[in-house]
N, C-alpha and C positions, 0 to 999 in steps of 0.2 A: 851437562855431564850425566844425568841421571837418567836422558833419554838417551845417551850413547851407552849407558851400562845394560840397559834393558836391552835393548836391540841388539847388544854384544853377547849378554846370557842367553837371549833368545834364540842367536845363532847356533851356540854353543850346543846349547840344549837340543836344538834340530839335528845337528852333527851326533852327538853321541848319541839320541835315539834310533837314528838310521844305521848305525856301529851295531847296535844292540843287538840278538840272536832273537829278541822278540819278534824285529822285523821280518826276519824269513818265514818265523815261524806263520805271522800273520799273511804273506804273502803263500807261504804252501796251501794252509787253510782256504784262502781265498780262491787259489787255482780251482783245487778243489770244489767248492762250492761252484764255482762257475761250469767248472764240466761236468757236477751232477746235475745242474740245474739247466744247463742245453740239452743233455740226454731226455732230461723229465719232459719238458719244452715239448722237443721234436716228437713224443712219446706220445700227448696229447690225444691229437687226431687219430691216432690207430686207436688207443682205450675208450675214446669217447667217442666213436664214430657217430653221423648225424645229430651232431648238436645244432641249434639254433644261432645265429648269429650273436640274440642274446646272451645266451649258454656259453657259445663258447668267450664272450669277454666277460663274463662271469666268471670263468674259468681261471682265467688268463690273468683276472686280476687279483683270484685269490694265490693264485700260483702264485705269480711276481711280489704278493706282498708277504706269501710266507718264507720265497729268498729273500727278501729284501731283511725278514727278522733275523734271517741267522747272520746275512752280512752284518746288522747292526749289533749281534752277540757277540759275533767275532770282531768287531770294531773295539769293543766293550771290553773286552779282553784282552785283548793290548792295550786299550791306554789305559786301563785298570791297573795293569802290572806295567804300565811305563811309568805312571804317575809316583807309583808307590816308592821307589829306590830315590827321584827326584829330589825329594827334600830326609827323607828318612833316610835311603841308601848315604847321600852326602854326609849325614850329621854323623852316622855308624862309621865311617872313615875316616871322620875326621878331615873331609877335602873341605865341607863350610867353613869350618874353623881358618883352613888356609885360606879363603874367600877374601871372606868378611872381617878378617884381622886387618883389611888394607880397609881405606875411608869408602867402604862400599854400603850403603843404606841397604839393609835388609828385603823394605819392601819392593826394592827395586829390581835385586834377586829373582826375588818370589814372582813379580810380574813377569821378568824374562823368563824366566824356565816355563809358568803358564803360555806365555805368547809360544813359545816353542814348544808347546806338544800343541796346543792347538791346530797352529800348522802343522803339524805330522796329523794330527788325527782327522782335521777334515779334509786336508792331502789325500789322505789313504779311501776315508769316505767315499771325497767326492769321483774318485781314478774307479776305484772298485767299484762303484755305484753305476759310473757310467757305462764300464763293459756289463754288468747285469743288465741293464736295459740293452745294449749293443745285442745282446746273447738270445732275448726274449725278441724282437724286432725281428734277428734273421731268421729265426725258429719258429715263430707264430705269428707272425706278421705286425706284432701289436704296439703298440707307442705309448706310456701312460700321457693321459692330458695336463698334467703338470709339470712334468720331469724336472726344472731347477727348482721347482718351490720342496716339492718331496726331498731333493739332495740336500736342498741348504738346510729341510727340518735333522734330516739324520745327521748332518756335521753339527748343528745346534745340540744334537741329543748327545754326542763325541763332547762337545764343549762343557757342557753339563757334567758328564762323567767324569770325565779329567777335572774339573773346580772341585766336585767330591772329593775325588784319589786323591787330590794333594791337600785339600783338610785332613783327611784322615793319614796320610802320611805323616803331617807335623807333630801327630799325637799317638803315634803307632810305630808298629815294625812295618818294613816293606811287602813284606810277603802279606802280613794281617789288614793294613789298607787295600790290600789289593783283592784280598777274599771278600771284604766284607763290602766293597765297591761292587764288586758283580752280583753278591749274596742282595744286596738292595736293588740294583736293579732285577734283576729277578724276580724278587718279591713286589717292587712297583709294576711289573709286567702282570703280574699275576692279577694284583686288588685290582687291574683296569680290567682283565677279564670278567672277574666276578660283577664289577660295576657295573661294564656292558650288558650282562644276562640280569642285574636288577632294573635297571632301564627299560629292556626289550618286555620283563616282566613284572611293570608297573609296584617294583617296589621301592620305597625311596629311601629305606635302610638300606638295603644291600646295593643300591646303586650310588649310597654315597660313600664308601669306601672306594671306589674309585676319584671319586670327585674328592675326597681328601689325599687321596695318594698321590694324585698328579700335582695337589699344590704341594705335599711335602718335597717332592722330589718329582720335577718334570719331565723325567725322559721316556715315561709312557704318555702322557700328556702332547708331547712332541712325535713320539712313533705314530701315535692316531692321526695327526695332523699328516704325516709323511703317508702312512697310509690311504688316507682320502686323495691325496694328490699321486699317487699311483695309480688308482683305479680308475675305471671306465665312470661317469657320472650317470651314465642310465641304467646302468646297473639294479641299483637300491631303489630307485622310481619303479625299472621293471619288473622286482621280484619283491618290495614290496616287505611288510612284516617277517616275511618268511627268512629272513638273512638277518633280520635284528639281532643283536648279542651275536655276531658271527667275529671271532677270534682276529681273523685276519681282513676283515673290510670293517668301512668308519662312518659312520652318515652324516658326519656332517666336518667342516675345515673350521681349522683353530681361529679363533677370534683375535683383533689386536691386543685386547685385554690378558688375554692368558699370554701371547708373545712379549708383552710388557713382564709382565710375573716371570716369566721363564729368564728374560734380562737380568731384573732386579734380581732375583733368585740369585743367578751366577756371582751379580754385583755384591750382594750382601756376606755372600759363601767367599767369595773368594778375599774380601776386607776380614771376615772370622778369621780365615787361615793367617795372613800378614798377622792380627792380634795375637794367637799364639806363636807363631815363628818368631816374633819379634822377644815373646818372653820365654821363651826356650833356651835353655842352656844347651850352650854347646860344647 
């Protein structure tokens, strides 16, 4: 019974996310980026005339991976603000009350609405992700050497974000989970830049505010990861110190051990959330 209620909320929850006006919205955004970023693309070869083979997938891959951030902003922002109404919008209407007043276990709830934006969010991911590489293929000819591993990191960084949104839903307003969901990824985007340039510049203060950021919160820890598996791998061999601390390239692909953290992370975040929902007045 408890695996038919999940799977039941989970439906649910799939259904009235794709209802939602957020969906267009992320859908107009997305057009968007896709046909500013084939114009960019095609744009290439005429601004950078005579590049090197190297060059130009040097190029190519920092392009690809500074679309690939706004996709994952724009990712980021819908299920910021889908996550946020999920368990707070419910308890402010009063529709939980109507729920969970029938023999429904709480955390069962909680799982399906998770399992159901998941699905939308690495739905949305993995659809938009694949025309951005479609878009960069017929425009410049280039292919990253990883393409499912970089998708399945940015739907992992999706899954991460949504476990967030909806802790801080249970203990927030909707609108406020959902600001303070992007406002951290943000700021975890950021302490990995800074990391990056303490790394490139053998400091190991300032390069560990990334390396505690990603454990606080791994969706920069996973973007780097997506990012190495975008790119060309002779890249960084061919250019060498010169690209170290570079914003949008990664030198090296994520380890088991941080893809384990990044699991347990979700596992532990998303058991926090069930513990306050569960002592939550409704």
């Amino acid at each position: 019974m408890t695996v038919r209620t999940v799977l039941t909320v989970a439906a649910l929850t799939l259904q009235e996310a794709a209802r939602r006006r957020v969906l267009r919205s992320l859908a107009a955004l997305t057009i968007v980026l896709l046909a500013l970023s084939a114009w960019g693309f095609s744009r290439i070869d005429a601004e950078f005339g005579g590049l090197t083979s190297g060059e130009a997938r040097l190029v190519a891959a920092m392009v690809l991976n500074l679309v690939m951030f706004g996709l994952s902003l724009i990712a980021a922002l819908g299920t910021a603000f889908l996550a946020g109404p999920t368990l707070a919008g419910d308890m402010e209407s009063g529709a939980a009350l109507a729920i969970l007043a029938r023999p429904v276990h709480r955390f069962a709830v909680l799982v399906g609405k998770w399992l159901g934006l998941i699905a939308f969010g690495a739905g949305f991911v993995a659809l938009a992700g694949l025309a951005q590489l479609l878009v960069v293929r017929v425009t410049v000819g280039y292919w990253p050497p990883q393409p499912v591993t970089g998708l399945a990191l940015l739907a992992a960084q999706t899954v991460v974000l949504l476990t967030l949104g909806l802790l801080l839903s249970s203990v927030s307003s909707p609108m406020a989970s959902g600001v303070v969901a992007v406002g951290l990824f943000g700021a975890t985007w950021i302490a990995g830049v800074v990391g990056a340039f303490g790394t490139a510049l053998d400091n190991d203060g300032v390069a560990r505010v990334g390396t505690v950021s990603r454990m606080l919160l791994p969706t920069d820890g996973l973007w780097r990861g997506a990012m190495n598996a975008f790119q060309d791998p002779t890249v960084l061999r061919q250019f060498g110190p010169a690209m170290q601390g570079h914003p949008f390239l990664s030198d090296a692909s994520l380890t088991v051990t941080y893809l384990a953290w990044a699991a347990l992370w979700v596992v532990l975040v998303l058991g926090l959330t069930g513990m306050v929902f569960r002592r939550r007045d409704l």
